[in-house]
VOGU-3710 file (C-alpha; in Angstrom, 3 decimals, decimal comma):
1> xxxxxxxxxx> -18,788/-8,332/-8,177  -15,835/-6,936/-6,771  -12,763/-6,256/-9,371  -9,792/-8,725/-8,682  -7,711/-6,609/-11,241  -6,902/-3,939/-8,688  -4,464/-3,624/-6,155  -5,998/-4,708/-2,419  -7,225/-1,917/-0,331  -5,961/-0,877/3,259
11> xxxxxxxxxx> -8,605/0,587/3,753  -11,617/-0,673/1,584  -15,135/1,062/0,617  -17,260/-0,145/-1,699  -20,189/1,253/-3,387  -22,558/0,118/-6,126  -21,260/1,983/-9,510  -23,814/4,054/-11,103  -22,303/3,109/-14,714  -24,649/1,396/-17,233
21> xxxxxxxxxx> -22,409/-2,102/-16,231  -25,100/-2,741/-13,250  -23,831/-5,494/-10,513  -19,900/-3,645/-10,442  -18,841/-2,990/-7,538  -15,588/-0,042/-7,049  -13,291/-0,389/-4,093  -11,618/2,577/-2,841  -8,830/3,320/-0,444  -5,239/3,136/-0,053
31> xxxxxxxxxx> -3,544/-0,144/-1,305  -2,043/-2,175/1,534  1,546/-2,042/-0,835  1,046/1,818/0,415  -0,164/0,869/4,105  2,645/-0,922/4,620  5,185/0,932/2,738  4,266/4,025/5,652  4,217/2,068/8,088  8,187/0,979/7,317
41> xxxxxxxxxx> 8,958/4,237/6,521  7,662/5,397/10,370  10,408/3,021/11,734  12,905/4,117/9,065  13,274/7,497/9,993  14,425/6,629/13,741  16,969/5,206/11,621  17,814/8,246/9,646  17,617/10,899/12,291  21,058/8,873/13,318
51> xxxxxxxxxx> 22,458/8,974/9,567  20,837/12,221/8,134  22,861/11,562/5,164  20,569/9,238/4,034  18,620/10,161/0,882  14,713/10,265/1,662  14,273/8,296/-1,815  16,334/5,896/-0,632  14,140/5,827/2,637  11,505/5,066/0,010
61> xxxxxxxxxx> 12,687/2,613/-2,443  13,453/0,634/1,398  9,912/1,061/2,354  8,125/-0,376/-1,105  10,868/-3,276/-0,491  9,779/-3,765/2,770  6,213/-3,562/1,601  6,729/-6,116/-1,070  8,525/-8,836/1,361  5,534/-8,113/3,593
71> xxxxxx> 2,692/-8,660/0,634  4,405/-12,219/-0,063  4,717/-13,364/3,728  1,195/-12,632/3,494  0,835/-14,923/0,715  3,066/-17,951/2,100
//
């Protein structure tokens, strides 16, 4: 059984746990929220080598947006 309460992986592994709670199942990997918050932030800093003033946590907060609209296109 594969836990639904986590965040979805990029990148999934999964493995049999070794905990007394036999038939769970751990997934492993960076969250696709994370995948595709580096993959805007690639394209962002094009963008900011032209305005250097920009703050790199404001190049981040834009990424987990960009991440977020992504995750619900996803969904639609």
């Amino acid at each position: 059984m594969i836990q639904t309460n986590q965040p979805e992986s990029a990148f999934p592994s999964t493995f049999k746990s070794l905990s007394p709670e036999e038939g769970q199942t751990h997934r492993w990997g960076m969250t696709l929220r994370d995948y595709f918050a580096a993959k805007a932030m690639q394209g962002m800093f094009d963008y900011w080598h032209e305005n250097p003033n920009l703050e790199f946590e404001h190049i981040a907060s834009c990424s987990y947006d960009m991440a977020d609209a992504m995750l619900k296109a996803r969904e639609a």
